[in-house]
C-alpha positions in Angstrom: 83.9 3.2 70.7 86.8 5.8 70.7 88.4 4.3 67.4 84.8 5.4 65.9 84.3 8.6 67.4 88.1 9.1 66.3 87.7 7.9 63.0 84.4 10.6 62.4 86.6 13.1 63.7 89.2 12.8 60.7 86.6 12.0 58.2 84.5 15.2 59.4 87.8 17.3 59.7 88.7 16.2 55.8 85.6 17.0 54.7 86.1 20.9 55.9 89.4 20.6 54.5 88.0 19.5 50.8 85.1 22.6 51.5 88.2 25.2 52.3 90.0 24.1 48.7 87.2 24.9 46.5 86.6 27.9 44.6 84.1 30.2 44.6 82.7 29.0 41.2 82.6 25.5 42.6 80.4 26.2 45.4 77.8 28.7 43.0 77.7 25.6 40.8 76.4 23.3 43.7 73.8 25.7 44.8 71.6 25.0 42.0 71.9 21.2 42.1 71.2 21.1 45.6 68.1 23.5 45.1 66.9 20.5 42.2 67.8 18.1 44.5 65.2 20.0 47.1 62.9 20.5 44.6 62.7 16.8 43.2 62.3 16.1 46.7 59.1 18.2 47.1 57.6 17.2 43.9 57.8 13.2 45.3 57.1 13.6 48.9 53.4 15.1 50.1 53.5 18.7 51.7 51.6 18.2 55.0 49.5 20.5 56.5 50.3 22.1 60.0 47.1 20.0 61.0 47.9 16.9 60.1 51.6 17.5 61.6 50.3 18.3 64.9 47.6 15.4 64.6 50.5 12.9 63.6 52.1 14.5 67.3 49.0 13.7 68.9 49.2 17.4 69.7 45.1 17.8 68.4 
């Protein structure tokens, strides 16, 4: 248990680390793939309604 919570530590703390190194031009460059990635997304999965949200909650 504490050699896996250890090991997401250093993996979460390299990650910032990698984040802090990039350049500005790096990061501007991912924001548009990330917003394709979103809007791929969109176009495959259905938009629900708030209706049929709050009926899958049983909240109707």
């Amino acid at each position: 248990m504490s050699l896996r919570l250890l090991y997401l530590i250093v993996i979460r703390v390299f990650g910032w680390l990698a984040l802090l190194g990039r350049s500005g031009a790096v990061k501007d460059a991912e924001i548009p793939v990330l917003r394709h990635e979103v809007a791929v997304l969109h176009l495959r999965l259905p938009i629900m309604s708030s209706g049929q949200v709050m009926g899958l909650l049983g909240i109707s």
